[in-house]
C-alpha positions in Angstrom: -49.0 20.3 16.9 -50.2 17.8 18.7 -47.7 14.8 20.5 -48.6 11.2 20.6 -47.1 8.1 22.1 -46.7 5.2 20.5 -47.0 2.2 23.5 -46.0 -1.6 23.2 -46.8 -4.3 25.9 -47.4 -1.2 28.4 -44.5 0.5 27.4 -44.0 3.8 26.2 -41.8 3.7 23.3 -41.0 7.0 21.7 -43.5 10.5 21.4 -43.8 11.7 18.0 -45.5 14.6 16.6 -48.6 14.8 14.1 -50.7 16.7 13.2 -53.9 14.7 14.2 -54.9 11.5 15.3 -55.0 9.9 11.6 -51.6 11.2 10.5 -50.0 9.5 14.0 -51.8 6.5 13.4 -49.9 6.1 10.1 -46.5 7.5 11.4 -46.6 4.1 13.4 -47.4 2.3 10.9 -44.7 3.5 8.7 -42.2 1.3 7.0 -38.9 2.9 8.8 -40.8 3.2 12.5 -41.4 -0.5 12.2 -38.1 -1.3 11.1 -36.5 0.5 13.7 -39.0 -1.2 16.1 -37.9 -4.5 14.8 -34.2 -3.6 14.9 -33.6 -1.4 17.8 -33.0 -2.8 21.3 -33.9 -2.1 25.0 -32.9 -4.6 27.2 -31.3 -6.9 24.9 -34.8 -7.4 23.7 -36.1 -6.3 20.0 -38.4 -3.0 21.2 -41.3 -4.9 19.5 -41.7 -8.5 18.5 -43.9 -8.1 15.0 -47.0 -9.0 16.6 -47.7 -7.0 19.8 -50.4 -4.4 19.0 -48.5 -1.1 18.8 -50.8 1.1 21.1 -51.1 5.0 19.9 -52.1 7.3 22.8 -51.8 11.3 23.6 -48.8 12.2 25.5 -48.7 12.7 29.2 -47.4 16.1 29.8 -43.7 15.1 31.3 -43.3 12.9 28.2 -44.6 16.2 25.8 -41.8 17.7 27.3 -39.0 15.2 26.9 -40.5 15.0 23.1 -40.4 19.3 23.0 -37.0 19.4 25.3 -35.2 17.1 22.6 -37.2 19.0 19.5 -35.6 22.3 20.4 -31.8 20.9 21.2 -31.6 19.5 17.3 -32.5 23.0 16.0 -34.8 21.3 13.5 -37.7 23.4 11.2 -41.3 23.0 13.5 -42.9 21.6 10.4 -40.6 18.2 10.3 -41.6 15.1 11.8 -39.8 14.3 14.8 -39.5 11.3 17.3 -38.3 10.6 20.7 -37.6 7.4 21.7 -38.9 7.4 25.6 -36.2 4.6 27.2 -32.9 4.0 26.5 -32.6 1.8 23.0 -29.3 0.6 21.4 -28.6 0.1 17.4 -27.0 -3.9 17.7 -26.4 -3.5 14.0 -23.9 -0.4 14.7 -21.9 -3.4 16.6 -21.4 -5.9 13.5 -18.5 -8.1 14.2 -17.8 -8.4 9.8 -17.7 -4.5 9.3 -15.7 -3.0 12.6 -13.1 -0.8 12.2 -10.3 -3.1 12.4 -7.4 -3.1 10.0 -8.1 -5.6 7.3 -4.5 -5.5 5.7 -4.1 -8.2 2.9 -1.2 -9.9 2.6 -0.1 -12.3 -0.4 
């Protein structure tokens, strides 16, 4: 199966699988991918802004073997999707200030 890239602002975000060119350029264009693109952080910067064009591509070979590399270490089934992101990103919602995992005792 083949391995795309999806590319922002001359980027290289994450290499996902598909099985064609079509079915990639709908995995981008997915509901979850963009909200993770919205949410998700590199740089202290949101990975994509909403309105940069989200650029689909073939993998270069040492990115089809970061995608493969992390592919075999999850010991997932060949036949579900799967995503790499390509640079480091960081969840800023995993560091909400109103939900950590402080003790909120009540007192009366």
């Amino acid at each position: 199966m083949p391995v795309y890239v999806a590319e922002i602002a001359g980027r290289a975000i994450f290499a996902f699988d598909a099985d064609d060119e079509g079915n990639a350029s709908a995995r981008v264009s997915d509901k979850t991918f963009v909200h993770d693109l919205h949410v998700l952080q590199h740089g202290g910067r949101s990975l994509w802004d909403g309105s940069a064009e989200i650029c689909l591509r073939s993998a270069r070979p040492e990115e089809a073997a970061v995608w493969q590399a992390d592919h075999d270490a999850s010991g997932q089934n060949a036949k579900s999707p799967w995503r790499v992101f390509l640079l480091p990103v960081i969840d800023p919602s995993k560091f909400d200030d109103d939900h950590g995992d402080e003790d909120h005792t009540d007192f009366d």
